[in-house]
C-alpha positions as CSV (number, residue, x, y, z in Angstrom):
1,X,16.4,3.7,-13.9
2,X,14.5,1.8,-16.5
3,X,14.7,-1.4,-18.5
4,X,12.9,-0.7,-21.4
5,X,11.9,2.5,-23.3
6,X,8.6,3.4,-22.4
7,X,5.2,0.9,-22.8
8,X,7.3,-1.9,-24.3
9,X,6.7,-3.6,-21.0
10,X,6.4,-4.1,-17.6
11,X,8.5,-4.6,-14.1
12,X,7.6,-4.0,-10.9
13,X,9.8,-1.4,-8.7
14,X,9.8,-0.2,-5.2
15,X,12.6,1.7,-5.8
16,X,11.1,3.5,-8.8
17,X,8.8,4.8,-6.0
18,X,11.9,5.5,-3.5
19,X,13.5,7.4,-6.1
20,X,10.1,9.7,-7.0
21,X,9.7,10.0,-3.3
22,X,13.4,11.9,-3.8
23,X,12.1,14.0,-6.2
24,X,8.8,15.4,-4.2
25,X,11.5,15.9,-1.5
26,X,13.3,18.6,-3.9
27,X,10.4,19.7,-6.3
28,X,8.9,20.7,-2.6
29,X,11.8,22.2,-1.7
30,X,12.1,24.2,-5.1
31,X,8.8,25.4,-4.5
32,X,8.6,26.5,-0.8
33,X,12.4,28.1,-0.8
34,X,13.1,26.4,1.8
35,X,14.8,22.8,2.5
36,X,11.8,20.4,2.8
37,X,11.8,16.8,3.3
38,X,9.9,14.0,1.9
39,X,8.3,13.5,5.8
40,X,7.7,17.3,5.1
41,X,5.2,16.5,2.2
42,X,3.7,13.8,3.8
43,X,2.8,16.0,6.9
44,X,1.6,19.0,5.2
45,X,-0.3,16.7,2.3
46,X,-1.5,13.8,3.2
47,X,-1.5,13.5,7.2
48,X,-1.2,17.0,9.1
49,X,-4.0,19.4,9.7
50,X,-3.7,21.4,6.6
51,X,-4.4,17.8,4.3
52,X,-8.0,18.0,2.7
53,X,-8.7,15.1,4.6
54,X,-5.9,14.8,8.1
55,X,-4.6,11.2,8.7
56,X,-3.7,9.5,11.8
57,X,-1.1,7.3,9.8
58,X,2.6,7.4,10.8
59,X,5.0,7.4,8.2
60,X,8.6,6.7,9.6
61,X,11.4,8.7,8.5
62,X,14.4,7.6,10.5
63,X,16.0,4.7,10.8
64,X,15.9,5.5,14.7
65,X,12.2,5.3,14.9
66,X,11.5,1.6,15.8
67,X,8.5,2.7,18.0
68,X,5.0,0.6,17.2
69,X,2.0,2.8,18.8
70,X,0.3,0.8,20.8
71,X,-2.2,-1.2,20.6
72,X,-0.4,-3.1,17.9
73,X,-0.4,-6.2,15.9
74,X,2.5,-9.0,16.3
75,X,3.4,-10.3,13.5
76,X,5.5,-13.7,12.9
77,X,8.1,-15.2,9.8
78,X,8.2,-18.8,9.7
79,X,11.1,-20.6,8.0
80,X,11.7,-24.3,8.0
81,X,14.0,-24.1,10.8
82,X,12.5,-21.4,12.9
83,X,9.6,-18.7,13.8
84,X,10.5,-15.5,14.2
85,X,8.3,-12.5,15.9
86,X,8.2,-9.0,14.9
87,X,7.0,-6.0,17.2
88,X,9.0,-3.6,16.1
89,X,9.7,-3.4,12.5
90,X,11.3,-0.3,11.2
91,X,9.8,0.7,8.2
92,X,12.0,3.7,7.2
93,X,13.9,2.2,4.0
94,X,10.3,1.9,2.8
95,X,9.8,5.4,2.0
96,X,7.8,6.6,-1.0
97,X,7.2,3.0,-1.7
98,X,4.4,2.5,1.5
99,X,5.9,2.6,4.9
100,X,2.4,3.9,6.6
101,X,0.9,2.1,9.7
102,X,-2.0,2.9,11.2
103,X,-5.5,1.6,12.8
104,X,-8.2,-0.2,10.0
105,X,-10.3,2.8,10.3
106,X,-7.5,5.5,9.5
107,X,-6.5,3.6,6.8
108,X,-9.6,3.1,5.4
109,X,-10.5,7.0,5.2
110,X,-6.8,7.1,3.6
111,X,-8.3,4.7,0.7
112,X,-11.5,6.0,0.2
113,X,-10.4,9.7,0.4
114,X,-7.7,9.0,-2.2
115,X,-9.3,6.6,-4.7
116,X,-12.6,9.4,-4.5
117,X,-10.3,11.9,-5.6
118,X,-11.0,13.7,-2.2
119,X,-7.4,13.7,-0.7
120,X,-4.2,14.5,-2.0
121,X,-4.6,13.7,-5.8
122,X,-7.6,15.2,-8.0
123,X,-9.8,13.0,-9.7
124,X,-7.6,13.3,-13.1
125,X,-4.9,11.8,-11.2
126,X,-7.2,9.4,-9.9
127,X,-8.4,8.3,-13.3
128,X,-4.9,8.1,-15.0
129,X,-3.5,6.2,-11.5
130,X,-6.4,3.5,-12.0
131,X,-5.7,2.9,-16.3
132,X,-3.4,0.4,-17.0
133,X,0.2,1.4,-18.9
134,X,1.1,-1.9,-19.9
135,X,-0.3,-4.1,-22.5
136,X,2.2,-6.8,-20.9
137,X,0.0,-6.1,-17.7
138,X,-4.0,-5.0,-18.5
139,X,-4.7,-4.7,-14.2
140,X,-1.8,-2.7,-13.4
141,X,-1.9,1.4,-13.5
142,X,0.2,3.9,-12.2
143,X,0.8,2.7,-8.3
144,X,-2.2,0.4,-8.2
145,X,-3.8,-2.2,-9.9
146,X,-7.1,-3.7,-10.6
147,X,-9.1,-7.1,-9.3
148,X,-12.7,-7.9,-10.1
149,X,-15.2,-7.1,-7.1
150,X,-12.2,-6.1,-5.2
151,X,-11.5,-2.8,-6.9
152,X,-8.3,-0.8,-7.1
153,X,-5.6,-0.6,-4.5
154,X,-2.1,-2.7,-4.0
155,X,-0.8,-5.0,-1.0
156,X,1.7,-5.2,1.1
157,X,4.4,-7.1,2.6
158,X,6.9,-6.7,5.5
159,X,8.7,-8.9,7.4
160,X,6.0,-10.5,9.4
161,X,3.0,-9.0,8.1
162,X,1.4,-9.3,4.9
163,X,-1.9,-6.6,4.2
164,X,-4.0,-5.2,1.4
165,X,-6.3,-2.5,0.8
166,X,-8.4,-1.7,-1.8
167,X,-11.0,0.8,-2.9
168,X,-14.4,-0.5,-5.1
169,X,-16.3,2.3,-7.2
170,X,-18.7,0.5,-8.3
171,X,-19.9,-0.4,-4.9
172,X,-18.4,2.1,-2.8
173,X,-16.7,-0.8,-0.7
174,X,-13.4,-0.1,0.4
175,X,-11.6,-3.3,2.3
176,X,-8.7,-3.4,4.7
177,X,-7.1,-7.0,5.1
178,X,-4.3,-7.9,7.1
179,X,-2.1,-11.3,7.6
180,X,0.3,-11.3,10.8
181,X,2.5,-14.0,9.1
182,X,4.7,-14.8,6.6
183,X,5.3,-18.4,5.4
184,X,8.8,-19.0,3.7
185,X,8.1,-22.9,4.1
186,X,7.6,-22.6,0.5
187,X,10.1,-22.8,-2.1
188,X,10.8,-19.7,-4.3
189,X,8.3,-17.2,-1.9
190,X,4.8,-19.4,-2.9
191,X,4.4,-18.8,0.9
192,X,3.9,-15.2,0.2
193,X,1.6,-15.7,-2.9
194,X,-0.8,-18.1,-0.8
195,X,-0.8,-15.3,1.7
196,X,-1.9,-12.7,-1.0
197,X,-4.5,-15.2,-2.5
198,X,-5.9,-15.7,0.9
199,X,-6.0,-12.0,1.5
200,X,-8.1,-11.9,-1.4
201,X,-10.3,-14.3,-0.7
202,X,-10.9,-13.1,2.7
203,X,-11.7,-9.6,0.7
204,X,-14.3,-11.7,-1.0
205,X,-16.2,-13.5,1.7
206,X,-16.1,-10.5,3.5
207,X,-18.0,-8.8,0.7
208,X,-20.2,-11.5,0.0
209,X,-21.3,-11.9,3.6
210,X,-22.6,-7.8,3.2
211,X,-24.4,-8.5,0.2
212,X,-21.8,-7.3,-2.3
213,X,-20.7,-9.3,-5.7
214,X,-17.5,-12.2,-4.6
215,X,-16.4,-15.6,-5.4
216,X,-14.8,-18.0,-3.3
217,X,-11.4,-18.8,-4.5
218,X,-10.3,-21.5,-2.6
219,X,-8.3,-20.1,0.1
C-alpha cells in the first residue's frame, strides 16, 4: 500500500499500521515455530508478565469482546439531530493502529516506559520513532509526532471519546487527556479538531499550573 515512492510526501494511515500489525503476527510466528497471533505479541511484549515493564492495558482481539472493565468512562456523539452514548465500544477493528484502554495511571507507565526507551522498543527505535520522515510534515515521525511543551505522543479518536497522550523529555512530563464527546455539529469533522485543540490546551494549563513551560491557546 503506498501513494508515493518513499519521502516524496506524506499521508496519514491506520491501516498502514493494521497491515504491520499482520506482519508481527507472522514474523512472530516465523520465529517461535509456532502459530502466534498479533494478541500473542502484545501479551508476551508489551502487557504480560514477561514485558520489561507489565501493563494493565487491554487490547481487544475479537470482535466478541464488547466488555468495558469497570469503573469506566461514558462517552457521547452528538450530531445535529441526535446524542448518542457509548459504553461499550468494541475496539477490535482497531488493531495495530491503537485499540488499548486502560486506567490514566496504566497508561501513563505505558508512555513513559516506551518513549524512555524502557519498554518494548530500545532507545534507537525510540530516537528514529520521534525524527520526522517527511519534509511535507517536520512534527511527524514514525507513529508519533511532535508539539512544543507537549512532547511526542499521538491522539486518539473513537466513537464517543476523543484522548491524547504524550511523553515530554525535556521535562520528564508525560500527560494523559481524555474528551468523552464527540461533536459532529460541525461541518466536514471541525468538531473533532476543536476537540483535539482543546485536548491540547488542557495539556497546557495543566503543565502550566505545575510549573512547567505552556501557552494558552484559546480553547
Amino acid at each position: 500500500m503506498s501513494f508515493f515512492p518513499p519521502g516524496q510526501g506524506y499521508h496519514y494511515s491506520n491501516t498502514g499500521y493494521t497491515i504491520l500489525s499482520e506482519i508481527i503476527e507472522r514474523v512472530y510466528t516465523f520465529r517461535s515455530g509456532s502459530k502466534k497471533l498479533y494478541a500473542d505479541y502484545i501479551n508476551d511484549f508489551i502487557t504480560g508478565t514477561s514485558a520489561k515493564v507489565p501493563l494493565d492495558i487491554s487490547f481487544p482481539y475479537l470482535a466478541s469482546d464488547n466488555t468495558m472493565r469497570s469503573p469506566f468512562v461514558t462517552g457521547s456523539l452528538i450530531t445535529p439531530d441526535s446524542t448518542a452514548i457509548y459504553s461499550s465500544v468494541n475496539m477490535s477493528a482497531h488493531v495495530g493502529e491503537g485499540n488499548g484502554y486502560a486506567t490514566f495511571a496504566e497508561l501513563d507507565k505505558y508512555v513513559r516506559s516506551l518513549m524512555k526507551g524502557e519498554n518494548v522498543l530500545t532507545p534507537a527505535s525510540i530516537e528514529l520513532m520521534q525524527k520526522s520522515v517527511s519534509e511535507h510534515n517536520k512534527t511527524y515521525g514514525l507513529g508519533c509526532f511532535y508539539i512544543e511543551d507537549l512532547g511526542y505522543g499521538h491522539n486518539g479518536c473513537i466513537k464517543g471519546y476523543l484522548s491524547n497522550m504524550l511523553y515530554d523529555p525535556l521535562t520528564d512530563v508525560s500527560l494523559i487527556i481524555m474528551m468523552p464527546v464527540n461533536d459532529y455539529t460541525f461541518p466536514n469533522e471541525e468538531g473533532i479538531v476543536h476537540g483535539l485543540k482543546a485536548l491540547a490546551n488542557a495539556g497546557f494549563k495543566a503543565r502550566m499550573a505545575l510549573g512547567f513551560p505552556g501557552k494558552d491557546i484559546g480553547y
